[in-house]
N, C-alpha and C positions, 0 to 999 in steps of 0.2 A: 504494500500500500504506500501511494506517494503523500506524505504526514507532512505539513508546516507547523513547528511550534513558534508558538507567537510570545514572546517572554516581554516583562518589564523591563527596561533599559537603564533603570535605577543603578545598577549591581550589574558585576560580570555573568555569566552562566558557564560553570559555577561563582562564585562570590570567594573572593580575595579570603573572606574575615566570616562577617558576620551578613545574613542573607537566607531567607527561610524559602521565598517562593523562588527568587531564583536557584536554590539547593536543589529545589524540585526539582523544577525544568529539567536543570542537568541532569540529575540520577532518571526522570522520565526517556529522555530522548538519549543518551545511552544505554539503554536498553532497550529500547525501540529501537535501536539500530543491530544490538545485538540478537536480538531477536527475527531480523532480516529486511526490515522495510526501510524504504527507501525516504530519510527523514533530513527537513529541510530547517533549521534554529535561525530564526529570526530574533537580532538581539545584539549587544554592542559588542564594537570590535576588539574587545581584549578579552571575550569570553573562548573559553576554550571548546572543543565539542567534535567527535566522531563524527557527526552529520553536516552536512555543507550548510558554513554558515554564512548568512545574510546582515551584513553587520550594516544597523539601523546608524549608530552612531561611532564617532571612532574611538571611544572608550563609556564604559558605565559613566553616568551621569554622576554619580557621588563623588566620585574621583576627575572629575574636572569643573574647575572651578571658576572657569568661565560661564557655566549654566547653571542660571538661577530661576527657568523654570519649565519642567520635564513636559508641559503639556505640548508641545509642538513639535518636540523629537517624535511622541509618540504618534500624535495625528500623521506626521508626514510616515511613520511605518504603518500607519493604515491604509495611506493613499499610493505608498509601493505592494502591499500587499493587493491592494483591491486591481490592480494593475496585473497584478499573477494567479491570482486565485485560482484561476481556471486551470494551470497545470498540479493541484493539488488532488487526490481524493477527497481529503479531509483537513480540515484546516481545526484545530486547537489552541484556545485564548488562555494565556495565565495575566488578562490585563485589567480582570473587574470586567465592567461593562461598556468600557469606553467604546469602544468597537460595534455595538448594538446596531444604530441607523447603520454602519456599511454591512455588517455583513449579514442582518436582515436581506438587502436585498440583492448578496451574488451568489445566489443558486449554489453554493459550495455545501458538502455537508459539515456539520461544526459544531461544537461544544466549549464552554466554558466553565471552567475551574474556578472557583472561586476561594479563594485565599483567605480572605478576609473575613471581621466583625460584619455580622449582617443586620442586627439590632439597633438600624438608625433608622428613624423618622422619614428621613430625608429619602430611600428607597423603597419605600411605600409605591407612590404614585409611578416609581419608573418599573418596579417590575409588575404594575396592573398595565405599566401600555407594552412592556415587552417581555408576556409571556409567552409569546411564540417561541422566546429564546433558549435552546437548552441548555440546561446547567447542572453541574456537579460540586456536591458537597466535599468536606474533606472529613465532616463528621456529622453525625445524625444531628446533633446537638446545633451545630452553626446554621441547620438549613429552618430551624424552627419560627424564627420573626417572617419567614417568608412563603407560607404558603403556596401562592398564589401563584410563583414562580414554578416552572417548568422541570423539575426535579426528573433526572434519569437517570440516580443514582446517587449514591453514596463511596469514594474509592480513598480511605483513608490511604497517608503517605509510606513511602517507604523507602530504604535506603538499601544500597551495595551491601550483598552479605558479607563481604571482606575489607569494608571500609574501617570497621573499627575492630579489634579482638576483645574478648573477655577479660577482667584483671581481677584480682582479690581483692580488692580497695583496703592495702594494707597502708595508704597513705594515712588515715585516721585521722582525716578533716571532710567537712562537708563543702558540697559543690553548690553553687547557682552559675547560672549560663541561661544569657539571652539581654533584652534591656533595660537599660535602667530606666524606670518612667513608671507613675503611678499605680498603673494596673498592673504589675510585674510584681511588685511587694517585697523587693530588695531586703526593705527593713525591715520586712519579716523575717526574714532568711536569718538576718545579723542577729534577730532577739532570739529566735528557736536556736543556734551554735551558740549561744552562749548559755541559755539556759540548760544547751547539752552538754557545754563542757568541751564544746570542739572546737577547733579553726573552720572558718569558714573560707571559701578562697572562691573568688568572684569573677567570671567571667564572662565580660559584659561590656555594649556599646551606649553611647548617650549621643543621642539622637540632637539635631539642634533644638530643635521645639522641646526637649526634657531637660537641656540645659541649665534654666533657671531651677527646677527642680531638683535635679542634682546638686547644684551647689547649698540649697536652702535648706532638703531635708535631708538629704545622704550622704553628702562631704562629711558633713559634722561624725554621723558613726562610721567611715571608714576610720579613726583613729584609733577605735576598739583593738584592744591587743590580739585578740581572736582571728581581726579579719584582713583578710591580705585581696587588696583589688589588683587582678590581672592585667583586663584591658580586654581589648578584641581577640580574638585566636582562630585559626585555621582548624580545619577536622584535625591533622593531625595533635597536634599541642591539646584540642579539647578530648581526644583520645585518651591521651595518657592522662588530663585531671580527673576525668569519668573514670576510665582504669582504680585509680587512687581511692575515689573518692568512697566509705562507708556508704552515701546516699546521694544523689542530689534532691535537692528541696526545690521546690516548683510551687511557694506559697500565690498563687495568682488570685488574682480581685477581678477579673471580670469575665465575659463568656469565651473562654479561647477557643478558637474553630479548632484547631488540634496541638498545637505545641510538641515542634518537633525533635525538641531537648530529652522528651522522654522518651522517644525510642532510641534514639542516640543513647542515652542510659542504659536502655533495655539492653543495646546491642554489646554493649563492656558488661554485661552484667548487672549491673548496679541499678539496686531498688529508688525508687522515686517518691519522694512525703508530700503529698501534694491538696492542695484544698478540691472539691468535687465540683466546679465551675466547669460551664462548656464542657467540653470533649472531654474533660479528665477520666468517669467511671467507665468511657466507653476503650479507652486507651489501656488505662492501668485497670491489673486487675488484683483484687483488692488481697492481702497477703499470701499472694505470687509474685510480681516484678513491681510491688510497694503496698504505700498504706495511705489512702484517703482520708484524711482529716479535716475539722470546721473552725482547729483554735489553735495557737502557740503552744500551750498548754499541751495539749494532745499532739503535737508533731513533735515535741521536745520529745515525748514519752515514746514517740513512733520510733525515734531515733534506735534506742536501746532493743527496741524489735527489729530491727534489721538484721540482726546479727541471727535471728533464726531463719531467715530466708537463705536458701539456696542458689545464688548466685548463678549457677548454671542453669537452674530450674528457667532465671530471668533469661538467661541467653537465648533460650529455648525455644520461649514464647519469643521473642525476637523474629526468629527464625521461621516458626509456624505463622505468623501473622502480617511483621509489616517488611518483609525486603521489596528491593524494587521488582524483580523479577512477578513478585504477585501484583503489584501496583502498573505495572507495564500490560502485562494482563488482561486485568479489569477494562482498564481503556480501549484495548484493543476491542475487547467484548461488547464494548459503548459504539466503537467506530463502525463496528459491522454494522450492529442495528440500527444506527443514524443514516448509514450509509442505504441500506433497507428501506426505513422508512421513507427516505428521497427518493427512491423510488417508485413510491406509493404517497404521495403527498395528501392523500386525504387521511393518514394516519398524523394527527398530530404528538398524541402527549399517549405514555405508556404508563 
């Protein structure tokens, strides 16, 4: 099958650092290639990628800093796409909805991924005019404020069975990994490793818009003897903290569509203390590859339970649930049937 992925231009594919949907992308479309179709990554030119890529712009936009503002890199990779369409079978969005009015109407078959919080007000009215549009969740959980939306699926994430290995987490500090910014709950993470009595070791990016936030509420407890801030880190470097780490703690404050930290965990082994927001009970499963919890209190005590979980038992489920291979998959299984239904156009919604 001739496959266009359509990635954000934010980030390389994959991402230097830090980078969830474009991590995706990546791990989707190398194995879609390994898999044997013939796949085209649309996305900027310092992403790396087995499939011929289309570079939208000549580097991710984070990293030059002469753009200051992504909406018209991305229109103009709508308007070279809508220009090729036609040599794709299938065309695959990781861009939101920006894309809707075009590719509403180029006859191409196509799907949309959607990465994102979907619990805003604001996408109410847009997916009551464009439910034509198909869309894919990344959890049961994320696709709930939206009804109305054109749901053909569910295809939680997944990564490289060999990307990370299993470790003992004999380092005997706890892990956070991901951003610093209110709905992430950083200073939860600092008061549960202290209340357990561990180091806590942080790795993490701060966003410009969480900036002010950083310095107001979170600079102050990095000082804590306990807690050591990293910084940004590559798979590999977050390998070996995961490897280390007795736990990662995943205290989040709002609906996360999946949070990809904890199968990255799962896949070193290492159990996850996480609050039961979005996607968490559907991800982790509750003491096998961690422990759901609703307080400080209770994630401190979850802590000292870790140590009866089977660390391999965690790898396990890794392996049975989310590699990319099963995630590669699923999509494919979505591509046929879209591909089907196009040709039967009075079949809209399944």
């Amino acid at each position: 099958m001739r496959i266009a992925q359509i990635s954000p231009l934010y980030e390389s594919v994959p991402p230097q650092e830090y980078g969830g949907t474009e991590r995706v992308v990546s791990f989707l479309t190398e194995e879609l290639v390994r898999l044997g179709h013939d796949v085209t990554l649309f996305a900027s030119g310092d992403s790396v990628t087995s499939a011929r890529l289309v570079a939208m712009t000549p580097r991710s936009l984070r990293s030059d800093p002469s753009s200051v503002d992504a909406l018209p890199h991305h229109i103009l990779m709508l308007e070279h796409l809508a220009s090729v369409a036609q040599e794709f079978d299938f065309l695959h969005y990781h861009i939101d909805y920006m894309h809707f009015p075009f590719s509403r109407r180029l006859g191409v078959p196509q799907l949309t991924t959607l990465h994102g919080r979907l619990d805003l007000a604001d996408l109410q009215r847009l997916y009551d005019e464009f439910g034509d549009m198909p869309v894919v969740s990344i959890s049961d959980a994320q696709r709930e404020p939206l009804p109305q939306a054109q749901w053909i699926g569910t295809v939680p994430h997944g990564l490289p069975q060999d990307l990370f290995a299993a470790g003992d987490g004999g380092g005997g500090y706890l892990a956070f990994i991901g951003r610093i910014s209110p709905e992430k709950r950083v200073d939860r993470a600092i008061e549960i490793a202290g209340r357990a009595g561990l180091p806590l070791r942080i790795a993490a990016k701060v966003d410009k818009v969480d900036e002010a936030y950083f310095h107001a509420e979170i600079e102050p407890l990095m000082g804590a003897s306990h807690v050591e801030f990293l910084g940004e880190m590559g798979d590999a470097e977050k390998g070996e903290l995961l490897r280390g780490a007795r736990a990662l703690v995943f205290p989040i404050d709002w609906p996360e569509p999946f949070g990809l930290v904890m199968i990255e965990a799962m896949a070193c082994g290492t159990p996850t203390i996480a609050w039961p927001n979005g996607s968490v009970p559907e991800v982790l499963e509750e003491g096998v590859t961690g422990f759901i919890v609703s307080s400080v209190e209770e994630a401190a005590g979850a802590v000292e339970r870790t140590a009866t979980l089977d660390r391999r038992r965690v790898r396990e489920r890794f392996e049975a649930r989310f590699t990319a291979d099963r995630m590669a998959r699923d999509y494919v299984a979505l591509y046929d049937t879209l591909v089907a239904r196009t040709a039967r156009p009075g079949v809209l919604r399944t």
